[in-house]
mmCIF file of the N, C-alpha and C atoms, coordinates in Angstrom:
data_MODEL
# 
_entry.id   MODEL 
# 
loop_
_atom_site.group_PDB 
_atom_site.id 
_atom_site.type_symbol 
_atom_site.label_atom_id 
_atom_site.label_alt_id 
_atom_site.label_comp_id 
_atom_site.label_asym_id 
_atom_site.label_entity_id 
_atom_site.label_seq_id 
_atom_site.pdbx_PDB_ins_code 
_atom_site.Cartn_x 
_atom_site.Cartn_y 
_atom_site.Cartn_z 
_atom_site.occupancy 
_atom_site.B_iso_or_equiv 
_atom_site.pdbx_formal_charge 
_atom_site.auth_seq_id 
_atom_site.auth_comp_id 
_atom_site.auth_asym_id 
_atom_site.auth_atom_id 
_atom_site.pdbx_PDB_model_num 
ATOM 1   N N  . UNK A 1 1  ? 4.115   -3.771 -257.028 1.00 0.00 ? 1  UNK A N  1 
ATOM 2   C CA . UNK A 1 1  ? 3.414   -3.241 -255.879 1.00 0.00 ? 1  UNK A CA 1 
ATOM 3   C C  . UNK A 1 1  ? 2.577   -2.050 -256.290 1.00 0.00 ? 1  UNK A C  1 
ATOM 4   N N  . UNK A 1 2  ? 1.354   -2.113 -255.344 1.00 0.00 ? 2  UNK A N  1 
ATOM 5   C CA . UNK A 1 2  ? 0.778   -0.716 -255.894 1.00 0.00 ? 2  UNK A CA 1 
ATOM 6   C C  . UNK A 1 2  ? 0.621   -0.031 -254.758 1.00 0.00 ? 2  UNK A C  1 
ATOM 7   N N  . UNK A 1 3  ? 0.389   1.238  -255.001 1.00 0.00 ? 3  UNK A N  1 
ATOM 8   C CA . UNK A 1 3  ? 0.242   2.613  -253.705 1.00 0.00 ? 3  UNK A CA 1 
ATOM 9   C C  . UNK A 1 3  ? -0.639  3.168  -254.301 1.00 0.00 ? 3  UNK A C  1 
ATOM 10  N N  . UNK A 1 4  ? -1.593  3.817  -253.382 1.00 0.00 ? 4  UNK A N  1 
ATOM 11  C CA . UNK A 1 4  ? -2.705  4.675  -253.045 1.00 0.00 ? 4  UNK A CA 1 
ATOM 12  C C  . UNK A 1 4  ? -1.630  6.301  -253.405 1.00 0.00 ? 4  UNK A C  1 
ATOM 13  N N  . UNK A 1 5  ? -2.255  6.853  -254.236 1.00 0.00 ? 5  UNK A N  1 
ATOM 14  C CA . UNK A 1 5  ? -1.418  8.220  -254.115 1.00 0.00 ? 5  UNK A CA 1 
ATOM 15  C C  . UNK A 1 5  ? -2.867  9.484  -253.833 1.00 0.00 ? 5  UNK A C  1 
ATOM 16  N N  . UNK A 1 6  ? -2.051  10.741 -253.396 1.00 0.00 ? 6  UNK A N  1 
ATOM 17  C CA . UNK A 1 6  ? -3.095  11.477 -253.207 1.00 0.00 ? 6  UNK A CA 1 
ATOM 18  C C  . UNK A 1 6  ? -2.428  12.456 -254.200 1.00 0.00 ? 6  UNK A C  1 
ATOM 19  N N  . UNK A 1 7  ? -3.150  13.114 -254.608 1.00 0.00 ? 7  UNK A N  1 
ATOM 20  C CA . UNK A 1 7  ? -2.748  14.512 -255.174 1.00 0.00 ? 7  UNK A CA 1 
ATOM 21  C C  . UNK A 1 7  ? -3.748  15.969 -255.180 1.00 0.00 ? 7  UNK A C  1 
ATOM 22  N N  . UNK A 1 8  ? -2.677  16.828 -254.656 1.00 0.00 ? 8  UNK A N  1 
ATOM 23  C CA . UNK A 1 8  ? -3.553  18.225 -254.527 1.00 0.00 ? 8  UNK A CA 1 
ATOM 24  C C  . UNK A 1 8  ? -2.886  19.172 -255.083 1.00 0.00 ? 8  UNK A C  1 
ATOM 25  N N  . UNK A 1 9  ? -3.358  20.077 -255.125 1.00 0.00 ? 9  UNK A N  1 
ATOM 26  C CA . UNK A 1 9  ? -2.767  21.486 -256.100 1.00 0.00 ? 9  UNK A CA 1 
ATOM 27  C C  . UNK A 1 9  ? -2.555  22.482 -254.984 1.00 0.00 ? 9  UNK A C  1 
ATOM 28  N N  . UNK A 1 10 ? -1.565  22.647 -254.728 1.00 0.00 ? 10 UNK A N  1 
ATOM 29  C CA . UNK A 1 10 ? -0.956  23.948 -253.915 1.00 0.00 ? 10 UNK A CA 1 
ATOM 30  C C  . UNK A 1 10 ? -1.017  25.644 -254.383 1.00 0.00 ? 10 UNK A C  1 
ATOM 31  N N  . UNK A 1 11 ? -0.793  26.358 -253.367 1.00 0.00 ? 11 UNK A N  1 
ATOM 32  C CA . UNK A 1 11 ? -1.107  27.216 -253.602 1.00 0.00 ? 11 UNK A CA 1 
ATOM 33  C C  . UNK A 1 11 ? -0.540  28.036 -254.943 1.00 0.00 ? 11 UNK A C  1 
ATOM 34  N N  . UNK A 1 12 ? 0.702   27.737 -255.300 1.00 0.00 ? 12 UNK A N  1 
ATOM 35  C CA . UNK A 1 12 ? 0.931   28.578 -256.413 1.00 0.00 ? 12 UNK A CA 1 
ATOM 36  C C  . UNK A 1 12 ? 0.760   27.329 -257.882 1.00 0.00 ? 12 UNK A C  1 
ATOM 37  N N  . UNK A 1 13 ? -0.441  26.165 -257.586 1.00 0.00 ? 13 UNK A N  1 
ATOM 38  C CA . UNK A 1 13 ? -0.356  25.787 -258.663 1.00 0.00 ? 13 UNK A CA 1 
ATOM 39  C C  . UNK A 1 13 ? -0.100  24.207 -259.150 1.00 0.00 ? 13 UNK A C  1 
ATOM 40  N N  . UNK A 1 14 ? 0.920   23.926 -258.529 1.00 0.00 ? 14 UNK A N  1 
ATOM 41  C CA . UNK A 1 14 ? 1.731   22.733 -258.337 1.00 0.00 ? 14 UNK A CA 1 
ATOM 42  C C  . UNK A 1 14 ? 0.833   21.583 -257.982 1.00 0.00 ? 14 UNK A C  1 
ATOM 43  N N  . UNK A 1 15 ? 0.840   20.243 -258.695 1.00 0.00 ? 15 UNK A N  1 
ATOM 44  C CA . UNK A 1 15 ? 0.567   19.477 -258.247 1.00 0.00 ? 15 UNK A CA 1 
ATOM 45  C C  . UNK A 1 15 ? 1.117   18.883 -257.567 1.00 0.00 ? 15 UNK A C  1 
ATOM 46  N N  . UNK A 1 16 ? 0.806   18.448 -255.696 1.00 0.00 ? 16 UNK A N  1 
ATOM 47  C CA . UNK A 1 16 ? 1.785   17.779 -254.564 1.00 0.00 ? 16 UNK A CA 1 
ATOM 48  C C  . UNK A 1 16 ? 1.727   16.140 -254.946 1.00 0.00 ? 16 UNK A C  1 
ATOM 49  N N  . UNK A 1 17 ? 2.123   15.728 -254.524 1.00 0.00 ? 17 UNK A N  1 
ATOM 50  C CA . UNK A 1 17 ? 1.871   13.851 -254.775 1.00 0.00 ? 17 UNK A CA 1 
ATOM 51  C C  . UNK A 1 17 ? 2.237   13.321 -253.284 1.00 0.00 ? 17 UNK A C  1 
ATOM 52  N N  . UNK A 1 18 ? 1.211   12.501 -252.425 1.00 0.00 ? 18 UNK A N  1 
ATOM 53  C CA . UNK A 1 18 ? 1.918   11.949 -251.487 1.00 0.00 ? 18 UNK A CA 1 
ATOM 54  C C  . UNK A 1 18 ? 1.540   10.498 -251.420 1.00 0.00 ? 18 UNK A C  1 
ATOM 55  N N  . UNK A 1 19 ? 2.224   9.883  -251.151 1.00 0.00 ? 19 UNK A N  1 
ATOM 56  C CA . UNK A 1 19 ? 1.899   8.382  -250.658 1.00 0.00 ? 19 UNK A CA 1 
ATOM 57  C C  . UNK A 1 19 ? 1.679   8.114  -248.928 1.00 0.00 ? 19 UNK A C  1 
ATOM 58  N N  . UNK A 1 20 ? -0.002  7.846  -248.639 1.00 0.00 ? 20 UNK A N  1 
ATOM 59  C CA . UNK A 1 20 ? 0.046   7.812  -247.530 1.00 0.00 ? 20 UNK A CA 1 
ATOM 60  C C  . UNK A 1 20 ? 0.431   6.568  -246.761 1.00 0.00 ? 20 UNK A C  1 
ATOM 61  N N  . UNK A 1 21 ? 0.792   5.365  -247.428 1.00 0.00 ? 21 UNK A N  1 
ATOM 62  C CA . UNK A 1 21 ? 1.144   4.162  -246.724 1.00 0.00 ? 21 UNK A CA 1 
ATOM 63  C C  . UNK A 1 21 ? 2.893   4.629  -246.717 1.00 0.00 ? 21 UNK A C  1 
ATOM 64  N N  . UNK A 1 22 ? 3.421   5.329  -247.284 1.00 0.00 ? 22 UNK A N  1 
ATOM 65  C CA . UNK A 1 22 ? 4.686   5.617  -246.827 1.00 0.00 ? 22 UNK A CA 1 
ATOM 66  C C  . UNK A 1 22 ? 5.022   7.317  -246.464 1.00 0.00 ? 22 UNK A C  1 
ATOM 67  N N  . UNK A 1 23 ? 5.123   7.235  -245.020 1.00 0.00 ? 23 UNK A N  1 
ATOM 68  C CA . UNK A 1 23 ? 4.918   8.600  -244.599 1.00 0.00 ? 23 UNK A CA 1 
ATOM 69  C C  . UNK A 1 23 ? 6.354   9.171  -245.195 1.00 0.00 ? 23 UNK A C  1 
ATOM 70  N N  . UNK A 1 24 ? 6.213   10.406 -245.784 1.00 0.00 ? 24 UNK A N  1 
ATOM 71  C CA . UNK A 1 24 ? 7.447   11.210 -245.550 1.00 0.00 ? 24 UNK A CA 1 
ATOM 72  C C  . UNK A 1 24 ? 7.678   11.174 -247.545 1.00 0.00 ? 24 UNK A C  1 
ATOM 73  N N  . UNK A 1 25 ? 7.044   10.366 -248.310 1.00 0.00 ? 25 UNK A N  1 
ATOM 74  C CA . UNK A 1 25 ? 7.048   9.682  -249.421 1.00 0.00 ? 25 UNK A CA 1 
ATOM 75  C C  . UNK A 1 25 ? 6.512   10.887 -250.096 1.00 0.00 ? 25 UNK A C  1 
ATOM 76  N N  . UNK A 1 26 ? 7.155   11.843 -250.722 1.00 0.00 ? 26 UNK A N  1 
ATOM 77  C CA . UNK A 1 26 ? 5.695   13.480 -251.239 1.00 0.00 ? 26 UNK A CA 1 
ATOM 78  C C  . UNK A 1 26 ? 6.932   13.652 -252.494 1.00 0.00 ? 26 UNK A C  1 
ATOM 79  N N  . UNK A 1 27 ? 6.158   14.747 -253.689 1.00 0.00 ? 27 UNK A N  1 
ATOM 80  C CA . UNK A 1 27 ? 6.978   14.727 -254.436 1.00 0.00 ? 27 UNK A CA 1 
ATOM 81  C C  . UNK A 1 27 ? 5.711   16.191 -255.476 1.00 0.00 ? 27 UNK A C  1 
ATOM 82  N N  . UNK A 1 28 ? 6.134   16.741 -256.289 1.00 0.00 ? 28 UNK A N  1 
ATOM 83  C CA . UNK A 1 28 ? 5.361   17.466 -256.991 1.00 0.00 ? 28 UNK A CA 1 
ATOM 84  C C  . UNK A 1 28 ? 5.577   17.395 -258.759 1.00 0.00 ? 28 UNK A C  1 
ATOM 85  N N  . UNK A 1 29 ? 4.864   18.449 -259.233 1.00 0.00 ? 29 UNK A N  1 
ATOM 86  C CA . UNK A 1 29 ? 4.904   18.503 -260.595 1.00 0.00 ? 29 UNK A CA 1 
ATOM 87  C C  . UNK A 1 29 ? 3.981   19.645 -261.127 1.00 0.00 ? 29 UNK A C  1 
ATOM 88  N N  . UNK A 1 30 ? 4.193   20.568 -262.029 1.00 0.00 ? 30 UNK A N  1 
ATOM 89  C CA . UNK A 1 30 ? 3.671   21.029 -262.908 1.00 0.00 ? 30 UNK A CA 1 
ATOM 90  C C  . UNK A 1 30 ? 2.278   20.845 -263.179 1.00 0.00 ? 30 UNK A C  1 
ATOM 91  N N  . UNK A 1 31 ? 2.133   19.630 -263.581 1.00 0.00 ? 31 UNK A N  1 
ATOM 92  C CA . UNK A 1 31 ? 0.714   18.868 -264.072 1.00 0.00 ? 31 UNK A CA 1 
ATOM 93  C C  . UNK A 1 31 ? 0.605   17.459 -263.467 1.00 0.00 ? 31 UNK A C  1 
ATOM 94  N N  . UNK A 1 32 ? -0.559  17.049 -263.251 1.00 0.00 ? 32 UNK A N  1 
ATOM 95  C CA . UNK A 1 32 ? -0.703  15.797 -263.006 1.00 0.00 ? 32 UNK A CA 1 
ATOM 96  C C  . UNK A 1 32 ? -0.185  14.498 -263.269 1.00 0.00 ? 32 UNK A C  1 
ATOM 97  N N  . UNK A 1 33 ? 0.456   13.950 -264.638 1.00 0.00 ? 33 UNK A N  1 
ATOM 98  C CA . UNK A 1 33 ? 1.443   13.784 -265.378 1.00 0.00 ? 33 UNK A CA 1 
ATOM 99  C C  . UNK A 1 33 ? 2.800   13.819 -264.824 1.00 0.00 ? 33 UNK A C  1 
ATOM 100 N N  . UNK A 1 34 ? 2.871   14.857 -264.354 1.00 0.00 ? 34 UNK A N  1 
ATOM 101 C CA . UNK A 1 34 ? 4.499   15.453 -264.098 1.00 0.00 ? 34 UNK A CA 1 
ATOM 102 C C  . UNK A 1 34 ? 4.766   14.993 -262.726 1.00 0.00 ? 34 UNK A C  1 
ATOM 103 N N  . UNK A 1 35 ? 3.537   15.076 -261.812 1.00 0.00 ? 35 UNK A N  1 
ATOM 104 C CA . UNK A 1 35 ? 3.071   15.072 -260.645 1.00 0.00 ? 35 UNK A CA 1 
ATOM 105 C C  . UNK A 1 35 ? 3.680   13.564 -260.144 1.00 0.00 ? 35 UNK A C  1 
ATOM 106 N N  . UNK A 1 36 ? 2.759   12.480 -261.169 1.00 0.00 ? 36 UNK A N  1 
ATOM 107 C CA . UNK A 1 36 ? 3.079   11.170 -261.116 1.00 0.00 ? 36 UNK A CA 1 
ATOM 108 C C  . UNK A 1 36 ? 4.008   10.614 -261.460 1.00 0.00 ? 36 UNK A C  1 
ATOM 109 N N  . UNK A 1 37 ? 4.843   11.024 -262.590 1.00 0.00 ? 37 UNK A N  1 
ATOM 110 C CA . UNK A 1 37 ? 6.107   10.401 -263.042 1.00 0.00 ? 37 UNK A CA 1 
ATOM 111 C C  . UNK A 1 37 ? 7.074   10.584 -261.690 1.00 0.00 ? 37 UNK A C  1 
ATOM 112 N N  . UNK A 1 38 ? 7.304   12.065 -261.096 1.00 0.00 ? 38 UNK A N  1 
ATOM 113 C CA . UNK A 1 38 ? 8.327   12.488 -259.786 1.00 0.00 ? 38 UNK A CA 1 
ATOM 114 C C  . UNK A 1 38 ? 7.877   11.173 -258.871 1.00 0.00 ? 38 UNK A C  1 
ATOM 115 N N  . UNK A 1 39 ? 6.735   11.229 -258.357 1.00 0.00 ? 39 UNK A N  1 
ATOM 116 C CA . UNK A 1 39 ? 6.164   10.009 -256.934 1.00 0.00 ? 39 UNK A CA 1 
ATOM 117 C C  . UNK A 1 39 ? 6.324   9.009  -257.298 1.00 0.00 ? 39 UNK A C  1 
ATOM 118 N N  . UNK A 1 40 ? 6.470   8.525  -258.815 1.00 0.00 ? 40 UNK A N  1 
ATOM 119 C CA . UNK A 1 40 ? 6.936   7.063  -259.286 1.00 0.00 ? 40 UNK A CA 1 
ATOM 120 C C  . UNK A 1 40 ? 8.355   6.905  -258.665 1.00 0.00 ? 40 UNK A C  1 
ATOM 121 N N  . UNK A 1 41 ? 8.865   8.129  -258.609 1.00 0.00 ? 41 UNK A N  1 
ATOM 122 C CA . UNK A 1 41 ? 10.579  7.749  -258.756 1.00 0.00 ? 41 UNK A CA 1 
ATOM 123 C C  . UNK A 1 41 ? 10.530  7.988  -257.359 1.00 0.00 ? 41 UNK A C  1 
ATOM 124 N N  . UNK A 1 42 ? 9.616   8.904  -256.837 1.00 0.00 ? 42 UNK A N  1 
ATOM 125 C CA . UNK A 1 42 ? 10.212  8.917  -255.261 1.00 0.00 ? 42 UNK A CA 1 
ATOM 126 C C  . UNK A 1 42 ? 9.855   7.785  -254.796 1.00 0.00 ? 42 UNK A C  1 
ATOM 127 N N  . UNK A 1 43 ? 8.632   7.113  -254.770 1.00 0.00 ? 43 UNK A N  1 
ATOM 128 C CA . UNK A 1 43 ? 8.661   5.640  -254.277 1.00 0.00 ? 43 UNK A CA 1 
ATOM 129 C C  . UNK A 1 43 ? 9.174   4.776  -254.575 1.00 0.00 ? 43 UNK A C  1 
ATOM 130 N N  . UNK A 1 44 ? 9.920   4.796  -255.542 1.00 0.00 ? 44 UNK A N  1 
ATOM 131 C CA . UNK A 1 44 ? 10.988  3.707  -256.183 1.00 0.00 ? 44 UNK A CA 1 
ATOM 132 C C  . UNK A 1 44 ? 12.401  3.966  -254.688 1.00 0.00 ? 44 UNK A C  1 
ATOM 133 N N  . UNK A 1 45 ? 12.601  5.240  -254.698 1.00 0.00 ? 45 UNK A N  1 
ATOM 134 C CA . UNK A 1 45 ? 13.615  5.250  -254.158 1.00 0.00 ? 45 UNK A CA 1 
ATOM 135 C C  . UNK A 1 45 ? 13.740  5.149  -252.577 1.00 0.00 ? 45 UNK A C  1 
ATOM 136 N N  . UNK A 1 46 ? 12.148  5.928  -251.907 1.00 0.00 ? 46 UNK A N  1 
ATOM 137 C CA . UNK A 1 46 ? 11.592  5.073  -251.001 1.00 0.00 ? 46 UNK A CA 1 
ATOM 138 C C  . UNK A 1 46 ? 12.057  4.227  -250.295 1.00 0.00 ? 46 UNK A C  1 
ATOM 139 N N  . UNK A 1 47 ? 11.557  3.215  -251.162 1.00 0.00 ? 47 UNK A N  1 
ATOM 140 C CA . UNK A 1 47 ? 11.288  1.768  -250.922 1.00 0.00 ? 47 UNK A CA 1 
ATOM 141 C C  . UNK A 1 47 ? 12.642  0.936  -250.682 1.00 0.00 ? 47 UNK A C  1 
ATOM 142 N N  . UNK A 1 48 ? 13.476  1.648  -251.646 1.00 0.00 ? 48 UNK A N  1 
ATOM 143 C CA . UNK A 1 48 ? 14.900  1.107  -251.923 1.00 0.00 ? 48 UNK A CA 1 
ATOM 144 C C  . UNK A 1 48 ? 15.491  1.372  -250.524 1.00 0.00 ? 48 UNK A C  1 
ATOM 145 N N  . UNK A 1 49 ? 15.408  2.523  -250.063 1.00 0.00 ? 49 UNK A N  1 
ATOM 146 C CA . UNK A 1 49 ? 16.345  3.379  -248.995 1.00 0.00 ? 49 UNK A CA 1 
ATOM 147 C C  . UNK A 1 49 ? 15.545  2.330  -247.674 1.00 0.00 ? 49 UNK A C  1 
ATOM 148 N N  . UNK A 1 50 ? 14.543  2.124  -247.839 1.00 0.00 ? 50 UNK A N  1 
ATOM 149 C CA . UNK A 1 50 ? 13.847  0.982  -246.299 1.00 0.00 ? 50 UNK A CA 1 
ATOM 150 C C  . UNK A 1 50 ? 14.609  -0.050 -246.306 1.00 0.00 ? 50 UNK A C  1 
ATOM 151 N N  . UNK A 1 51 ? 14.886  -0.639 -247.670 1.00 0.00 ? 51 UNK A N  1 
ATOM 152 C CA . UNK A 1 51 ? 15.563  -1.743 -247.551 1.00 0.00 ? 51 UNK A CA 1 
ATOM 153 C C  . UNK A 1 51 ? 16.581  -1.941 -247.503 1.00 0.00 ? 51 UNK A C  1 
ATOM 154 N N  . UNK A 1 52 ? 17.207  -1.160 -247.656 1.00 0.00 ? 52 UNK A N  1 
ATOM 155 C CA . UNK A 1 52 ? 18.998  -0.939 -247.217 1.00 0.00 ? 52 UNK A CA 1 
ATOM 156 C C  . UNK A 1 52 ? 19.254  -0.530 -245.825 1.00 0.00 ? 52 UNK A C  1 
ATOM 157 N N  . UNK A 1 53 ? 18.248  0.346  -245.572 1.00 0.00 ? 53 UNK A N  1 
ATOM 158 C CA . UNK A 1 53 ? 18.420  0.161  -243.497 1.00 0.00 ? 53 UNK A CA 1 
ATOM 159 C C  . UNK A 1 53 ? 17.892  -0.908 -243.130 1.00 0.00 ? 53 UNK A C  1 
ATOM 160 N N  . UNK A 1 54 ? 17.267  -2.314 -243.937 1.00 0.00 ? 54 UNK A N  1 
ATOM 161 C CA . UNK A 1 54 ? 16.113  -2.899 -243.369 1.00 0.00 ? 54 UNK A CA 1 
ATOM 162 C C  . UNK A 1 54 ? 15.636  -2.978 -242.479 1.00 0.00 ? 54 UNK A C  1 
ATOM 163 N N  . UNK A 1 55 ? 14.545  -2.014 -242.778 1.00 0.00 ? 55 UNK A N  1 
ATOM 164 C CA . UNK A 1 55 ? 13.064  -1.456 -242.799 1.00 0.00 ? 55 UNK A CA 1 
ATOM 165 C C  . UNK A 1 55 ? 12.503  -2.201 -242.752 1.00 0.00 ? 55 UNK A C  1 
ATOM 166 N N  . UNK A 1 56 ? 11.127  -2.670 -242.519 1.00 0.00 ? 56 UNK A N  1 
ATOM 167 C CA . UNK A 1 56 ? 9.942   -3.501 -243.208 1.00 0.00 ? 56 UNK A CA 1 
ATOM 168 C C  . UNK A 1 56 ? 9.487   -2.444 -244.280 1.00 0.00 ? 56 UNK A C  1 
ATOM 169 N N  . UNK A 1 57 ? 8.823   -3.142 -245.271 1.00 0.00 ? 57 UNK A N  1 
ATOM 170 C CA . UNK A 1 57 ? 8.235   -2.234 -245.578 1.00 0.00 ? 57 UNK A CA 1 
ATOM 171 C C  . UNK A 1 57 ? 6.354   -2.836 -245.515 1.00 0.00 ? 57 UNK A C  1 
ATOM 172 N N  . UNK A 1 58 ? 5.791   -1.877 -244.807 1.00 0.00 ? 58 UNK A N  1 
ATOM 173 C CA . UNK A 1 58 ? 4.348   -2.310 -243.530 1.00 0.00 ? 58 UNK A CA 1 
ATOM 174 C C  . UNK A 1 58 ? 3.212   -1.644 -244.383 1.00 0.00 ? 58 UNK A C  1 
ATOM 175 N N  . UNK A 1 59 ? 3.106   -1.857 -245.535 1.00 0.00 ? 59 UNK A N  1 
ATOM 176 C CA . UNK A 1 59 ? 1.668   -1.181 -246.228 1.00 0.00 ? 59 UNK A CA 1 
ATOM 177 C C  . UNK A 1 59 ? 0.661   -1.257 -244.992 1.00 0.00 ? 59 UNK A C  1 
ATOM 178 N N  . UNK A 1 60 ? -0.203  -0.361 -244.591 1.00 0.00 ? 60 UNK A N  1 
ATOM 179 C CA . UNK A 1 60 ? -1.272  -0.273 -243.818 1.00 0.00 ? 60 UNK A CA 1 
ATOM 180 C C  . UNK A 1 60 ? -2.524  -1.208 -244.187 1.00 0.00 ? 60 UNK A C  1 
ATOM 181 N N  . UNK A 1 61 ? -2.906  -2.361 -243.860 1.00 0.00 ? 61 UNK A N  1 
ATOM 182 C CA . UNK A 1 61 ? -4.168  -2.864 -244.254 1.00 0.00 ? 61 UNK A CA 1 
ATOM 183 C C  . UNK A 1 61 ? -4.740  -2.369 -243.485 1.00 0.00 ? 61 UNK A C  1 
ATOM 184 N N  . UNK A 1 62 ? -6.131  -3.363 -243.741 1.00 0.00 ? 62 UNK A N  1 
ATOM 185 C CA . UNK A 1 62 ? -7.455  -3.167 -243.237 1.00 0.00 ? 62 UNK A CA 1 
ATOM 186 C C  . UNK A 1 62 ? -7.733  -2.228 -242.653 1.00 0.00 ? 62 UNK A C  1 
ATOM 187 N N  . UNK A 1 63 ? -7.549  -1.072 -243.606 1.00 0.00 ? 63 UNK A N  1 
ATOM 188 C CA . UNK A 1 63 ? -7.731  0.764  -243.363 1.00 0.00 ? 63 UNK A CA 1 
ATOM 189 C C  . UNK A 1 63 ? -8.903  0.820  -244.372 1.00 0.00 ? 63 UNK A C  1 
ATOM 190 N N  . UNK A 1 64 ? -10.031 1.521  -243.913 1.00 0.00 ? 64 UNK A N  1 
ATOM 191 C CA . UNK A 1 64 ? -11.266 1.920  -244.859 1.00 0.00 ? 64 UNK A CA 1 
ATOM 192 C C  . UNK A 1 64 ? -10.791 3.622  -245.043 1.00 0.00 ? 64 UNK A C  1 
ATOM 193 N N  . UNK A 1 65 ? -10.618 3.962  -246.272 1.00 0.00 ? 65 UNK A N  1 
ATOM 194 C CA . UNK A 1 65 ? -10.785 5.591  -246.288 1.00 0.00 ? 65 UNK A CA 1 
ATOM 195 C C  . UNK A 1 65 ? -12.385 5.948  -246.603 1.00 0.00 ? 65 UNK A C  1 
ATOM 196 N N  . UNK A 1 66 ? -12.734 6.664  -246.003 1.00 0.00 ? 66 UNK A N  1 
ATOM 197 C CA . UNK A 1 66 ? -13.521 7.576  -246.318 1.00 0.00 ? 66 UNK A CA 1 
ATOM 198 C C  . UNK A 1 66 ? -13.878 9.371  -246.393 1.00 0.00 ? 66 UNK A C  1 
ATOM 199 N N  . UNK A 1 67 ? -14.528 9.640  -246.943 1.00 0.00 ? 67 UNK A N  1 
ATOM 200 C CA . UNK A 1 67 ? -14.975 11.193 -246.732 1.00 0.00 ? 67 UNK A CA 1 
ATOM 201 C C  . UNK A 1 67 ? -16.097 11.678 -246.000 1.00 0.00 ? 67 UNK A C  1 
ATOM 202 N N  . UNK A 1 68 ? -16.138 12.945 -245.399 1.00 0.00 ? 68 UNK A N  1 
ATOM 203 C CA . UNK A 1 68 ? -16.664 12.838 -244.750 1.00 0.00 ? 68 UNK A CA 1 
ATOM 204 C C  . UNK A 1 68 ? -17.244 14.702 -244.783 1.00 0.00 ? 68 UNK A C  1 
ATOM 205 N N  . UNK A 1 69 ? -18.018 14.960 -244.846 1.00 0.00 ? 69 UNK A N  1 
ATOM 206 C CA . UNK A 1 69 ? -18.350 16.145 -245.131 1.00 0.00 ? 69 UNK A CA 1 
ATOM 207 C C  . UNK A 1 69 ? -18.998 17.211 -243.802 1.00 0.00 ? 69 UNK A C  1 
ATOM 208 N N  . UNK A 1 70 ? -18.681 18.395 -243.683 1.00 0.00 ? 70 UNK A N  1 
ATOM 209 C CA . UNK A 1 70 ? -18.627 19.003 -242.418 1.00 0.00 ? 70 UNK A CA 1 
ATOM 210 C C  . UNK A 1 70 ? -18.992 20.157 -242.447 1.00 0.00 ? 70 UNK A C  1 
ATOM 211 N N  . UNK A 1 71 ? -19.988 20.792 -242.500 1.00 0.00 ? 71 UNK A N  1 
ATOM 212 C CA . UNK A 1 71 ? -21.111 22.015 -242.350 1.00 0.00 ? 71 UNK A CA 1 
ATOM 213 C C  . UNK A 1 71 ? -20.556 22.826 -241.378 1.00 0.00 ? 71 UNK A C  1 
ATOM 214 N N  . UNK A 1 72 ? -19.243 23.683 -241.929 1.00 0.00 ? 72 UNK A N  1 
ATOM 215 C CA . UNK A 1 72 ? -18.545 24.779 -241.001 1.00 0.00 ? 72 UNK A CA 1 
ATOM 216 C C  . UNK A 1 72 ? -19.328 26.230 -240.875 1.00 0.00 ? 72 UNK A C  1 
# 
C-alpha cells in the first residue's frame, strides 16, 4: 500500500510526518530520514490497530490536492 505523507519542520526543528488519508497517523524525526522511518512504523501500526477493531481501512479517493496561494 502506498500513503501520501506530508512533512514539515516545527518550530524547534523537528521534522513532523503526517499521513493525511489516516487521521490521527503523525510521527517526527530529527531529519527527514528519521522523519520517515518513525511514519513507516506508525502506519504499520496504524493500520494494524484498524484492523483489530475492524475498522475499514477508507483511503480517500477521488481527492485532487492542490495549492493555492493567498496575498495576505
Amino acid at each position: 500500500m502506498k500513503f501520501k505523507v506530508v512533512l514539515e519542520k516545527d518550530e524547534e526543528g523537528y521534522i513532523v510526518a503526517t499521513v493525511p488519508s489516516l487521521p490521527g497517523c503523525i510521527s517526527q524525526g530529527k531529519s527527514e530520514e528519521e522523519a520517515m522511518k518513525n511514519i513507516k512504523e506508525a502506519i504499520e501500526l496504524h493500520v494494524e490497530s484498524l484492523a483489530e477493531d475492524g475498522l475499514p481501512l477508507t483511503p480517500k479517493r477521488n481527492v485532487k490536492e492542490v495549492e493555492l496561494q493567498v496575498n495576505v
